[in-house]
N, C-alpha and C positions, 0 to 999 in steps of 0.2 A: 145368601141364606136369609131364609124370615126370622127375627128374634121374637119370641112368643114370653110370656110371662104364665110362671104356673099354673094360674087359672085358668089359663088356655089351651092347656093341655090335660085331655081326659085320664083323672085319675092318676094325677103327676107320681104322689107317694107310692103308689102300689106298683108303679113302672120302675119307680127308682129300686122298689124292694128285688127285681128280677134283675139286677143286674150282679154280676158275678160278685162283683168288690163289695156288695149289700145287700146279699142275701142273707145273710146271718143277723142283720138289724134290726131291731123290734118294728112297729110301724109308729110308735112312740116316740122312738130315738129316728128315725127318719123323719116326722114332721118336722122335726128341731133342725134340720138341715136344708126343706125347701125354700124356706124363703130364700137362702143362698147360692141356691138352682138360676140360672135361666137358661130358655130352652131354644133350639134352633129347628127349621124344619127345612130341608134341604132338597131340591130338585135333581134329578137322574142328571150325571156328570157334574154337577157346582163341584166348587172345591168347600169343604168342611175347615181345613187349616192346610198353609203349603209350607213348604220344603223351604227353609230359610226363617220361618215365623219367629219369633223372637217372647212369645208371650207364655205365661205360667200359666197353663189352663189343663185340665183332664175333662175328656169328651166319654160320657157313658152313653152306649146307644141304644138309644130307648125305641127304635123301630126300622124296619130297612135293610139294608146291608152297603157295604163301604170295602174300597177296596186304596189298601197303601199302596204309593207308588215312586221312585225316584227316578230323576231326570238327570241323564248325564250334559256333558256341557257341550257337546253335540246335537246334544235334543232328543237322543236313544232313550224311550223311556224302560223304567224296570218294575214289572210286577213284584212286588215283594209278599202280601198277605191279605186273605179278604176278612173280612170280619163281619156278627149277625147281631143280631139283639141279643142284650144285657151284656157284652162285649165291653172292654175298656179301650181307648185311644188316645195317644198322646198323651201319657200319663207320665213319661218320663220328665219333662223338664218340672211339673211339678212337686218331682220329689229332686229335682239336680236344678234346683232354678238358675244354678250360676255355670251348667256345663255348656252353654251355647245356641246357637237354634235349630229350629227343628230339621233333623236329615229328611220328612218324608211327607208328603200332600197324599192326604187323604179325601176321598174323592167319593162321592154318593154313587151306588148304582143302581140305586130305584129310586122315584118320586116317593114325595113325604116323608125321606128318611129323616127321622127326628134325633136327636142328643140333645143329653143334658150336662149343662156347661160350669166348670164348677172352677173357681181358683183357686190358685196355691194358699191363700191367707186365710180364703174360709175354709178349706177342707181341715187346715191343720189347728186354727182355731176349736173345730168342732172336734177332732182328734181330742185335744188337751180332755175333751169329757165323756170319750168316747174309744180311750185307748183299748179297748180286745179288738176292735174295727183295724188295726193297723197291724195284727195277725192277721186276717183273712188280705188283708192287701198285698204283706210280704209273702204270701202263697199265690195269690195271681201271679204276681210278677215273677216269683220262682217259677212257677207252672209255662209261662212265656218265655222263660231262659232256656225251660227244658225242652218245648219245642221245637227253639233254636237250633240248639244243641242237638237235637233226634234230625233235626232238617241238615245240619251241614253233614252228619256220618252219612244219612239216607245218599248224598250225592258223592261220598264216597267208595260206599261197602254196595249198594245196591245199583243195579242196572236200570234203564228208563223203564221197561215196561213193568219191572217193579215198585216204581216209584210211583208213574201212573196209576198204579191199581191203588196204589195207599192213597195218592191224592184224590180219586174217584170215590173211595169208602169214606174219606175225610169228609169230603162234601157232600154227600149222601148221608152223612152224619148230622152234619151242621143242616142240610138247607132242603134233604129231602123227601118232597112227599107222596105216600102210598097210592100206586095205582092198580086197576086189577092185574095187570102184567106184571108188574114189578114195584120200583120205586122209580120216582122219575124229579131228576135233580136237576135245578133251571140253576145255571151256575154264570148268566150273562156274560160269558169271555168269549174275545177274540180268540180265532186258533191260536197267534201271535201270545195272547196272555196266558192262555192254559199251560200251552207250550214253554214260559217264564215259569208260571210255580209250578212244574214240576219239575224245571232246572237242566232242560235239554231244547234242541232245534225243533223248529213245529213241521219239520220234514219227519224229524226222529219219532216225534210224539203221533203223529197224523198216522203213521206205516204202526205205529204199538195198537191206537185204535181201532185201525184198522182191522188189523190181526183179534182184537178181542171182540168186533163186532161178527168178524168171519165164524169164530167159537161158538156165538149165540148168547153171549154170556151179558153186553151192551147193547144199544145201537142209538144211532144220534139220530136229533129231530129240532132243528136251527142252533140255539144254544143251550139247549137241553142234553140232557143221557140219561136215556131209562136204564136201567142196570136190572139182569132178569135174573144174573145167578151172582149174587152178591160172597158168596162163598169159594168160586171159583175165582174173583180176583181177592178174597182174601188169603188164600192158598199161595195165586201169583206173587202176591208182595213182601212173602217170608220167602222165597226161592232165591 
């Protein structure tokens, strides 16, 4: 990764105000906090931080998209979660700096993805005068527990082409944009990966797609899905 210093990034404060953990922060109480910014800008595949890292640092993604991964000891790797701008990463050893290293490497999937890099001493330094900031923080992190939490029932209570259809509106949510046809979601995954976050075989996941592009409801175009009836897989995903 390039390390950039503020000034080198257009419009540092106002990137940092869109990010979820500070959007509530004046642009007052955010100047007080860049100087203790620095920035990285990362090329499609770098690694951002891996799996074993050992450092206190919280990465806000100020452009891009990023995708967590774990590597068993094998070398089988796991899709765990993709993440988009104003998104938090790696936030955890910064508030548990003594719980160990990091379980997961976080990996660019577009050129120019930038983050803003912030450590354990300044973020909590700037806390001390800025405590309402650290209510909107325990609500992110609650809000990522409960995703958790909705992700392991999902792979219990629902069936794949259920889960499919939620993770298709998920990303259509997060990354999709409007075309005359439809909506059309560039979600740069291997069948292999797609097939990991929705938590079934990419035989299993390929034959669901299938089946919803026969509907009319999809249809695929490299690593793209245009989605034409967005209602009919919201429908699929409560069944």
């Amino acid at each position: 990764m390039i390390i950039r210093k503020p000034n080198e990034i257009p419009e540092p404060g106002n990137a940092l105000l869109q990010t979820a953990l500070f959007n509530q922060v004046s642009p007052q109480e955010a100047d007080l906090l860049l100087p203790h910014l620095k920035y990285a800008v990362a090329g499609k595949g770098d690694s951002i931080f891996r799996e074993g890292d050992t450092d206190h640092r919280m990465y806000l993604l100020q452009d891009g998209r990023v995708k967590l991964i774990r590597q068993a000891s094998d070398h089988r790797v796991q899709l765990l979660s993709i993440h988009g701008r104003g998104e938090v990463l790696g936030e955890i050893p910064v508030f548990d700096p003594n719980g160990g290293p990091r379980t997961a490497t976080a990996v660019a999937m577009t050129n120019h993805t930038t983050v803003a890099v912030l450590e354990h001493e300044d973020l909590f330094t700037w806390l001390n005068d800025h405590p309402r900031v650290a209510v909107d923080m325990l609500q992110v992190l609650a809000n990522r527990m409960r995703s958790n939490n909705e992700r392991i029932s999902d792979l219990v209570f629902m069936d794949v082409p259920a889960r499919l259809a939620k993770t298709l509106l998920s990303l259509a949510m997060r990354f999709g944009e409007p075309i005359e046809a439809g909506l059309m979601v560039p979600h740069d995954l291997t069948q292999e990966e797609l097939a990991q976050l929705v938590g079934s075989s990419r035989e299993t996941v390929n034959k669901a797609l299938m089946d919803f592009s026969n509907r009319g409801w999809i249809s695929r175009k490299g690593r793209s899905i245009i989605i034409y009836q967005p209602g009919m897989l919201i429908r699929r995903s409560r069944r």
